[in-house]
C-alpha positions, 0 to 999 in steps of 0.5 A: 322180366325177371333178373339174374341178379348174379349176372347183373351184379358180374357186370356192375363190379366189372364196369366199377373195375375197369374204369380208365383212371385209377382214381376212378377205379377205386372211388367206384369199386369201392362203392359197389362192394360197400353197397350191391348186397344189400340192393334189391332188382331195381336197385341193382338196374339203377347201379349198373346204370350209374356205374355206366355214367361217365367219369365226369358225371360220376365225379359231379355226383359224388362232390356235389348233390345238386346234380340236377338230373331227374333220375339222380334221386334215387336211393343207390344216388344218394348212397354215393353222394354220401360215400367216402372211401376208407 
């Protein structure tokens, strides 16, 4: 099944926006603009998966890599492991 990639992409930036905290709402905005032009469909699915993640999940990805999860080895996961907000 073929993708539209600009419906996907509506959704992953408004979920990375509206967060719940703003700490978070920067932290993962700022992500997503730095890193989903140059995400291909699969990608893009394993962002909008990631950007649904919980606070908590998201702040134990970001400080930590040693996430033990299987599908955190992803490239949009080390991305964000590797990412610092300016």
């Amino acid at each position: 099944m073929k993708i539209n990639k600009d419906d996907i992409k509506k959704r992953i930036i408004y979920r990375a926006s509206y967060r719940g905290t703003k700490e978070m709402d920067v932290l993962i905005s700022s992500f997503v603009k730095y890193i989903i032009n140059d995400l291909d469909d699969k990608d893009l699915q394993e962002l909008e998966k990631m950007v649904n993640l919980s606070d908590e999940d998201l702040i134990k990805m970001n400080k930590n890599f040693n996430y033990q999860k299987k599908e955190f080895l992803s490239k949009v996961y080390k991305e964000f492991y590797n990412f610092k907000p300016s």
